[in-house]
C-alpha positions in Angstrom: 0.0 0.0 0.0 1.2 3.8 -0.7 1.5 6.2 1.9 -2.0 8.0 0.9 -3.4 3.9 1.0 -2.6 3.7 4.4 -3.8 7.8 5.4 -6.9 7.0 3.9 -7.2 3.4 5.5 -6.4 4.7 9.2 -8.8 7.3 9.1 -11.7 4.3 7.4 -10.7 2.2 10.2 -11.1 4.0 13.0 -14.6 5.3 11.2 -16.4 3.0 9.3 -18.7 3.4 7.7 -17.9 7.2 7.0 -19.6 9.7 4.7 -17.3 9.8 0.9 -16.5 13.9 0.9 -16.1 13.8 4.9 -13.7 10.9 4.2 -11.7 13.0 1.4 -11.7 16.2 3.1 -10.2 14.4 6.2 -7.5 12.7 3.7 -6.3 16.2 2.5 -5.6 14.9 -1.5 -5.8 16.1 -4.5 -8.5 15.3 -6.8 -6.6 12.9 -8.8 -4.5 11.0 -5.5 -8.2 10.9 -4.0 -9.6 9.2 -7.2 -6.6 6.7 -7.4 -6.6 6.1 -3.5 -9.8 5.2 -3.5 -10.1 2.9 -6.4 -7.5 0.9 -5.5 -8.8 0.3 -2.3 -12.1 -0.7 -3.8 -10.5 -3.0 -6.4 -8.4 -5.0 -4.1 -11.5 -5.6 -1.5 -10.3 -3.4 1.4 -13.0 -1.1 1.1 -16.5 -0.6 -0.4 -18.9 2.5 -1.6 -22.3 2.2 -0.7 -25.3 4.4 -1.7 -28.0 5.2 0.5 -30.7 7.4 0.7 -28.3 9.8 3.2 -25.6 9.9 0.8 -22.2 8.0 -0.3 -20.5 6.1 2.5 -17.5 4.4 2.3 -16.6 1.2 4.8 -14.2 -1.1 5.6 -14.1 -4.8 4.4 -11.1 -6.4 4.9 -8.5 -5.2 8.1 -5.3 -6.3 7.2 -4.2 -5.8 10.1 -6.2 -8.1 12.1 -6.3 -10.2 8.9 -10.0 -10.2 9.1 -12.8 -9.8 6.1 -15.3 -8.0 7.5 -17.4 -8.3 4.7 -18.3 -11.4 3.0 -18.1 -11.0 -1.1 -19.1 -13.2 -3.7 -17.6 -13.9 -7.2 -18.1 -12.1 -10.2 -18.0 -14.6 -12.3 -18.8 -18.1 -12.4 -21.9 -19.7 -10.9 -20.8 -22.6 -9.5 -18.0 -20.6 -7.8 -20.5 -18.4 -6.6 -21.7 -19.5 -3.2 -22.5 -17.0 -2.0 -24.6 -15.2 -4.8 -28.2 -14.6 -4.4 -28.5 -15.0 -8.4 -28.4 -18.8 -9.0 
């Protein structure tokens, strides 16, 4: 993880879930660090986006640190891989 990774995870941590702009403001990035920051921490499972009806929050799904997944996550593809998929 890059520096701004770990800045952005520390601050998820210790307040997940957490409102998206609260979450960047509190990061202090630039536009583009934010965008990449976030992605990557989306793409490798660490963390999700959510919409609600109170906005975009952003959570934590796996702690490394603890080396727990908080979150359980299915597939994307392949349904006999996909256990646990709603869509059979």
């Amino acid at each position: 993880m890059t520096e701004e990774e770990k800045a952005v995870f520390a601050i998820l941590k210790s307040n997940s879930p957490t409102e998206l702009n609260d979450l960047k403001v509190q990061s202090g990035l630039s536009n583009k660090k934010w965008d990449k920051t976030i992605k990557v921490l989306t793409k490798h499972g660490i963390a999700k986006v959510s919409k609600t009806n109170d906005g975009l929050f952003v959570e934590v799904v796996y702690d490394a640190e603890q080396n727990v997944i908080t979150e359980v996550r299915s597939f994307k593809y392949g349904h006999s891989l996909d256990k646990y998929s709603a869509k059979f």
